[in-house]
VMD Tcl script that draws the C-alpha trace (Angstrom):
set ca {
  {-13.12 -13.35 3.40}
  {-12.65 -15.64 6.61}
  {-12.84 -18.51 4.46}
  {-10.30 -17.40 2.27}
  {-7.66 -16.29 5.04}
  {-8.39 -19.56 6.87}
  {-7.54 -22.03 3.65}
  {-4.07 -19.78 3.40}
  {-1.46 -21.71 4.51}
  {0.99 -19.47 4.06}
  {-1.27 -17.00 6.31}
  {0.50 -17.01 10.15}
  {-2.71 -15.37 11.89}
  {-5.07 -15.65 14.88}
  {-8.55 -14.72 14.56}
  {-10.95 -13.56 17.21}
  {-14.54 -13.24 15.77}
  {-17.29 -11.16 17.86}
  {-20.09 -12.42 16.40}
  {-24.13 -12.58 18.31}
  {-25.10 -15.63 15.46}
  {-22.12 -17.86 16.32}
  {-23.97 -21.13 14.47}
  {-23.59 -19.61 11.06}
  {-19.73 -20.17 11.64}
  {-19.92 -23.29 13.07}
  {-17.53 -24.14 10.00}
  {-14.67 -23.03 11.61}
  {-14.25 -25.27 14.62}
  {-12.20 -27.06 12.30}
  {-9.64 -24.15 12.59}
  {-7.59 -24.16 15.56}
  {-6.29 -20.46 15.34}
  {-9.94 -19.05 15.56}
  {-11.84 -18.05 18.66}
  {-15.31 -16.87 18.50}
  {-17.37 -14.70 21.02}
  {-20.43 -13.46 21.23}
  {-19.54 -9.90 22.78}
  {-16.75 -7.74 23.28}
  {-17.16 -8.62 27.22}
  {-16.88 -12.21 26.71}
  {-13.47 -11.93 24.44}
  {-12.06 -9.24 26.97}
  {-13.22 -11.63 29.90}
  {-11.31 -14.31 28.18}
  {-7.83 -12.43 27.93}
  {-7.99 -11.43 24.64}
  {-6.00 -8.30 24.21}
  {-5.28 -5.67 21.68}
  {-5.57 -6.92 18.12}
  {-3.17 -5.51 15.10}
  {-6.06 -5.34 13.10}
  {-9.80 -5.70 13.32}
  {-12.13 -5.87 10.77}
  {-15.19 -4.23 10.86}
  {-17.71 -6.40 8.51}
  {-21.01 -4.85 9.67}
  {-23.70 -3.81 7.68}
  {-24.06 0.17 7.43}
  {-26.86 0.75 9.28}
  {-25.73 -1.14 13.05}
  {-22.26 0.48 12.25}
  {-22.57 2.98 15.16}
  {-23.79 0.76 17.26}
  {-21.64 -2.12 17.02}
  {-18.54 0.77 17.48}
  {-19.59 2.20 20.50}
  {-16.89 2.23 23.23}
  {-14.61 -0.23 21.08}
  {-11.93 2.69 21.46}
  {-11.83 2.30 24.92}
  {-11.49 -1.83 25.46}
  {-8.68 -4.01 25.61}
  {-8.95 -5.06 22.04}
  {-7.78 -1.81 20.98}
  {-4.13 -0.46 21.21}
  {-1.92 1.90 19.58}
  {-0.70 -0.12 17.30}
  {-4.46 -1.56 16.19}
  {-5.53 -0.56 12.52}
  {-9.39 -0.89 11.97}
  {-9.93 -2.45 8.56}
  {-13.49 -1.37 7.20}
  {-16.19 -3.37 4.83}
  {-18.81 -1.58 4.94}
  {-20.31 0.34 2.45}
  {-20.95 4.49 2.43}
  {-19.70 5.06 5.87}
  {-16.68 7.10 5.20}
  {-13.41 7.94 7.48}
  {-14.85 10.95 8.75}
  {-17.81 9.32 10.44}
  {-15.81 6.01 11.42}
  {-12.86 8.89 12.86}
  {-16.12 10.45 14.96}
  {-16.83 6.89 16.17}
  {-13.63 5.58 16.90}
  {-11.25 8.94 18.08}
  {-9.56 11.09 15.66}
  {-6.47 9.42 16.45}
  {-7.51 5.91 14.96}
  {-6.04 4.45 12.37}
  {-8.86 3.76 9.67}
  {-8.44 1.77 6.55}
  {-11.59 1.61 3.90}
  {-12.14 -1.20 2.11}
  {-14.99 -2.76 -0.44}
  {-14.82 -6.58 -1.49}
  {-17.20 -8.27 -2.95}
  {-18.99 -12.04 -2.69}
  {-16.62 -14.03 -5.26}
  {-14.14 -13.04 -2.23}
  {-15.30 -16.48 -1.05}
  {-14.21 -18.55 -3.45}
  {-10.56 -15.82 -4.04}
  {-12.38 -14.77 -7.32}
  {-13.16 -11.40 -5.52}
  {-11.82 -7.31 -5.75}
  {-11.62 -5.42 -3.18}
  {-10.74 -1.65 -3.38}
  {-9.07 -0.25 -0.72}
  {-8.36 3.75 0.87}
  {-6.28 4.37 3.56}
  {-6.12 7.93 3.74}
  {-3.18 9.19 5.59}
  {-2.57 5.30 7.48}
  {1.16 3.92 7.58}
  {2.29 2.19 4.93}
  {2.66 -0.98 6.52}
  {-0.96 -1.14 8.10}
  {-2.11 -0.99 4.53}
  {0.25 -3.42 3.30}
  {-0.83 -5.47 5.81}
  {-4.46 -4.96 4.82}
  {-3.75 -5.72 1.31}
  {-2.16 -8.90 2.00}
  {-4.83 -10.32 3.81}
  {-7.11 -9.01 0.99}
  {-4.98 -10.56 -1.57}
  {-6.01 -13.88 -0.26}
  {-9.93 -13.44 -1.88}
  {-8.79 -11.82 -5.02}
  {-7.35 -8.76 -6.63}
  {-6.88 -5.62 -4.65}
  {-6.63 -2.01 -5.87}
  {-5.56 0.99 -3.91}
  {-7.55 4.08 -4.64}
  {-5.92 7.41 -4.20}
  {-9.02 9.27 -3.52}
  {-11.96 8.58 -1.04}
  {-14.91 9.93 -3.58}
  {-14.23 7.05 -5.45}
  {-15.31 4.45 -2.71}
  {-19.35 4.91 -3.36}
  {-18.93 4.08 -7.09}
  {-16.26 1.36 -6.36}
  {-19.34 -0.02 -4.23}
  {-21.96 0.65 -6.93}
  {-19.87 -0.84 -9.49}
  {-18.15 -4.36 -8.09}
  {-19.34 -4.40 -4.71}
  {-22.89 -4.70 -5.69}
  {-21.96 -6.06 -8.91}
  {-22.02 -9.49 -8.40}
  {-25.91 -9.07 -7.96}
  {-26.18 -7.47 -11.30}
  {-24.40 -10.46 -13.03}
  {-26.80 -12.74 -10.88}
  {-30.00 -10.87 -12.52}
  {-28.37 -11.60 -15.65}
  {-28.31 -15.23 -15.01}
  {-31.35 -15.42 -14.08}
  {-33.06 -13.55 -16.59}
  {-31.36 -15.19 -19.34}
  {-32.69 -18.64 -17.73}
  {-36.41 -17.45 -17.16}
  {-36.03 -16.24 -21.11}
  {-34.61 -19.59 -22.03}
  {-38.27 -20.98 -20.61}
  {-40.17 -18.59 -22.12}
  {-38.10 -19.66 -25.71}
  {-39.01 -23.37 -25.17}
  {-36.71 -25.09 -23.07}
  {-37.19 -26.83 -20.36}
  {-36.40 -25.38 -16.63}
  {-33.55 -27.42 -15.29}
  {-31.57 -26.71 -19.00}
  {-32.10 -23.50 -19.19}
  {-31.14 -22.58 -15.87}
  {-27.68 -24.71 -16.84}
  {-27.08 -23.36 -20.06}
  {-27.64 -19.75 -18.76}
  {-25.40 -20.11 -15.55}
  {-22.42 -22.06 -17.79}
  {-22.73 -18.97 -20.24}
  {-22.43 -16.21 -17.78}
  {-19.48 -18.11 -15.81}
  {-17.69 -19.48 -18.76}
  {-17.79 -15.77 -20.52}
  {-16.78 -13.96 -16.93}
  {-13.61 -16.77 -17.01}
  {-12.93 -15.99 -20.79}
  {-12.90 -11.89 -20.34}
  {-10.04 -12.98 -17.34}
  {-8.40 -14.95 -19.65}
  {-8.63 -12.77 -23.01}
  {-5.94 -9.69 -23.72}
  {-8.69 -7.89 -25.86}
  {-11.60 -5.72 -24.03}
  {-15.26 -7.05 -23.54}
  {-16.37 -5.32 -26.42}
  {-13.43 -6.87 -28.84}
  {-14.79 -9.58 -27.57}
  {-18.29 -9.19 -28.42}
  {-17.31 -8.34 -31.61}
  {-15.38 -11.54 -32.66}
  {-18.68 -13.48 -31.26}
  {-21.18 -11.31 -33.78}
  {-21.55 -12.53 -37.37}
  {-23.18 -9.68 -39.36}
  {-27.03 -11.06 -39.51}
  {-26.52 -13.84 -37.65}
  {-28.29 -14.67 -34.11}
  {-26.21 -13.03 -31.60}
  {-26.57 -9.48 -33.95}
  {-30.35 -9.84 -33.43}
  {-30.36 -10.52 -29.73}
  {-27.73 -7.18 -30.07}
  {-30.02 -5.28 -31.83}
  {-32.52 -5.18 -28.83}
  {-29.93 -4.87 -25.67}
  {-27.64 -2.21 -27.69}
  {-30.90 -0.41 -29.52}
  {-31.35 2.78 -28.26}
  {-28.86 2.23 -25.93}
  {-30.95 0.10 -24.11}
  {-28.76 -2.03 -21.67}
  {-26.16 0.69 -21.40}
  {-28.75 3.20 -20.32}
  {-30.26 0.90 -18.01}
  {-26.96 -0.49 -16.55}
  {-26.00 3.18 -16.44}
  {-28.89 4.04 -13.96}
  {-28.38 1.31 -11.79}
  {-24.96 2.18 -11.06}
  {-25.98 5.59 -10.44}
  {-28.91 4.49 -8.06}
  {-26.29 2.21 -6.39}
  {-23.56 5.06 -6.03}
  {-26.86 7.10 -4.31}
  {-27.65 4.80 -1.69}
  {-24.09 4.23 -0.90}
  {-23.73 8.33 -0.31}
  {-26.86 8.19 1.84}
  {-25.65 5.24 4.34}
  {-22.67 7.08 4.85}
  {-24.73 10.13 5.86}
}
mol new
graphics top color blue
foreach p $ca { graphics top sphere $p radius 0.5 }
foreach p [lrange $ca 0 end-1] q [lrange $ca 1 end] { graphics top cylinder $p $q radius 0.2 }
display resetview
């Protein structure tokens, strides 16, 4: 996401990053509007004041933690919005954190963000308009946005295309380690399975008809793709497992936020 706001020209922001593993952004010392800290003390001790919105891109479980008497430094203000990426942990429990008079916006991206290939879903709950305006422009930059109108939705948002990019991954690499297992050679396989995933994830983009129109027009009655079909669609195979994946997914995201 940083990456994405930072190559945005059009973009007129300054960034302060609290961040304990500072080398892992060494990348952005080529950006002058970026600042990076280790603690909250060391940005307050440098003069850094209330922020109009900070992003809270923790993982689930140091959440609480990494919150704790935020509400009460400089870096907060009434007009601060806290923009959240992490998965499960719903309003309610960031509200309990944070005061129940902060404004709270949800949000789930996920890792094509990096390259602006990325959705993010978003829930603001009863937040101004224009905080979540804001939060979907700077969201735009990585990809599409969509604006849910109920909460609930958020865990299967997350089991769906936040952890979705993982799923897509497996594929890739499954289809490569088969391609081995067929004959080929490593290093071809792995290229002719990663080209196929990417180049049929660009064409869906590109296509008016659905995934499975398009699936169609690629299956000739008997031919080879209506064999390999046969065993991913047989007894609903793939759409069974898929199916419990999601659900396991959608689980764990409920739990984290518990």
């Amino acid at each position: 996401m940083l990456r994405g706001w930072l190559d945005d020209a059009s973009l007129d922001a300054e960034f302060v990053i609290i961040e304990p593993f500072a080398d892992a952004l060494a990348w952005t010392k080529a950006h002058d509007n970026v600042q990076i800290f280790a603690n909250r003390e060391e940005a307050q001790n440098a003069g850094i004041g209330a922020s109009r919105m900070i992003v809270l891109a923790v993982k689930p479980q140091i959440m609480d933690d990494a919150l704790a008497g935020i509400s009460d430094s400089g870096l907060v203000g009434p007009e601060t919005t806290f923009l959240s990426i992490a998965a499960g942990i719903t309003l309610a429990r960031l509200g309990a954190c944070l005061g129940g008079d902060a404004a709270i916006i949800r949000s789930m991206p996920n890792t094509p963000a990096a390259i602006g290939k990325g959705i993010t879903a978003l829930y603001g709950g009863t937040v101004d308009a224009a905080s979540i305006e804001l939060a979907r422009q700077l969201l735009l930059v990585t990809g599409e946005v969509v604006i849910l109108d109920d909460e609930a939705h958020m865990d299967a948002v997350t089991a769906v295309s936040g952890s979705g990019p993982a799923y897509v991954f497996l594929l890739a690499e499954a289809m490569s380690e088969a391609g081995i297992k067929a004959g080929l050679p490593p290093a071809l396989a792995k290229q002719l399975a990663e080209a196929t995933v990417s180049g049929a994830g660009a064409l869906i983009a590109a296509s008016d008809e659905s995934p499975s129109q398009l699936r169609v027009n690629v299956t000739s009655k008997g031919g080879t793709t209506a064999a390999a079909l046969d065993v991913l669609m047989g007894d609903d195979a793939l759409s069974a497992l898929m199916t419990r994946a999601i659900a396991a997914a959608k689980a764990r995201s409920i739990a984290l936020g518990g």
